[in-house]
C-alpha positions, 0 to 999 in steps of 0.5 A, a space after each residue: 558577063 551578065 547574059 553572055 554566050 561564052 561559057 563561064 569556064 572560057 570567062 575564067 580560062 581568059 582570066 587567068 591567062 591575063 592574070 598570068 601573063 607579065 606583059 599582056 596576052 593578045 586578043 588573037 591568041 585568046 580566039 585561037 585557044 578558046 575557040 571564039 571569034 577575034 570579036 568576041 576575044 576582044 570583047 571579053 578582054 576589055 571587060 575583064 580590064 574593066 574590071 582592073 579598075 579600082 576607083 577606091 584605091 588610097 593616096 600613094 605614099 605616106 611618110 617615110 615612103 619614096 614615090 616616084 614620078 615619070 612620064 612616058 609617050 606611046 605610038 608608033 616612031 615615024 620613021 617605021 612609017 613609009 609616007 603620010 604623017 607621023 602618028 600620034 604620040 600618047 602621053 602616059 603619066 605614072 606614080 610608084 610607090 617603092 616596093 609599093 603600088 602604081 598608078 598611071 593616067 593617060 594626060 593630054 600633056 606634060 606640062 607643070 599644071 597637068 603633072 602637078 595636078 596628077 601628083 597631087 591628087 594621087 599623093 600623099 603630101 608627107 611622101 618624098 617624091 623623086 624624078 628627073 630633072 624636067 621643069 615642070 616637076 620644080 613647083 610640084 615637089 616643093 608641096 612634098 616633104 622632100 624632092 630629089 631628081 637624077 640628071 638623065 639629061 646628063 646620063 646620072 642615073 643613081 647617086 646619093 648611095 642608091 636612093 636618089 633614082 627613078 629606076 623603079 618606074 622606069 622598069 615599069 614603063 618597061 614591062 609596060 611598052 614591052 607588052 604593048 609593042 610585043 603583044 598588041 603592036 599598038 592600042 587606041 587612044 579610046 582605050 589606052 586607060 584601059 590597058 592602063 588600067 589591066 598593067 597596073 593591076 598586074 603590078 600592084 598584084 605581083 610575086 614581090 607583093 605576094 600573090 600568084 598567078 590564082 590570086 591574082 586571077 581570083 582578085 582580077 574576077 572580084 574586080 568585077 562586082 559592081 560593073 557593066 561594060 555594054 558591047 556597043 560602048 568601047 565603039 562609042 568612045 571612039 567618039 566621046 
């Protein structure tokens, strides 16, 4: 915020609005209620999801702790398109923990070397990792204390009495698509992290973990020690 011209009240009314709203709110109703340009609505909202970021956090997991790992494409489907090539699909990998936290990464791609780095950078090796039945998670749970999969591929979902399942991330990544094709219709490579980044926070800061929307609010302003997010530079990661 530092010398900016939007009042401080509208910095905090953004806040909240972003902190109290599941899955995302979109920069355009943010110009029509606070009373700026589009520019400026979108500007202040990619500081404010900056100020998500919290590179300190811990590895997920632990023992007696189930984390569950999944991978996910975002983009638009060809078939909405009416000629020239399909779009992009961007990969987005995730981790959560039950009744815990998450985190989740844009990849380049979901081989086993990529996912397997990703796991185990971000989790604790004395977890029991669950996932579906893809290959490229074999080798990865083997560096674990133990490792289930459910079958989607042959619509097996649940079993094992309800612990073998992948249906908190798949939830996850629900409310997360939910947001983006509902309320921001797409988003760019360049600042996917960051969106991210803001539906993570959300997350990790939910009702189940005992927050409300103004300590959720309060956390999402905390976030913001120690930061700078220059104008110029979201235009200049277009080509970093």
């Amino acid at each position: 915020m530092e010398r900016s011209h939007v009042p401080s009240s509208k910095w905090v009314l953004a806040a909240q609005l972003m902190a109290s709203s599941k899955k995302g709110f979109s920069a355009l109703q943010l110009q029509r209620m606070i009373g700026t340009n589009y520019e400026t609505a979108w500007f202040m909202f990619h500081r404010l999801r900056e100020c998500t970021n919290d590179p300190t956090s811990g590895p997920l997991g632990g023992q007696t702790k189930v984390v569950e790992a999944d991978e996910s494409f975002f983009g638009g489907k060809a078939k909405n398109k009416a000629y020239g090539p399909p779009p992009k699909k961007m990969a987005v990998f995730s981790l959560v923990e039950r009744e815990g936290k998450v985190r989740s990464r844009h990849v380049a791609d979901v081989t086993a070397k990529t996912l397997r780095n990703a796991i185990v950078t971000q989790v604790d090796r004395k977890s029991y990792l669950m996932t579906d039945e893809a290959p490229a998670y074999i080798k990865a749970g083997e560096e674990f204390s133990g490792h289930g999969t459910v079958n989607h591929s042959a619509n097996e979902y649940v079993r094992h009495g309800g612990f073998m399942h992948t249906n908190t991330i798949e939830s996850f990544f629900a409310i997360m698509k939910r947001g983006v094709y509902g309320n921001f219709h797409s988003v760019s490579e360049a600042h996917l992290h960051r969106y991210l980044s803001e539906f993570d926070f959300k997350y990790n800061h939910r009702s189940a973990l005992g927050y409300d929307d103004a300590e959720r609010a309060d956390a999402l302003l905390r976030g913001a020690k120690g930061k700078r997010l220059l104008y110029q530079w979201p235009d200049e990661a277009q080509n970093a």
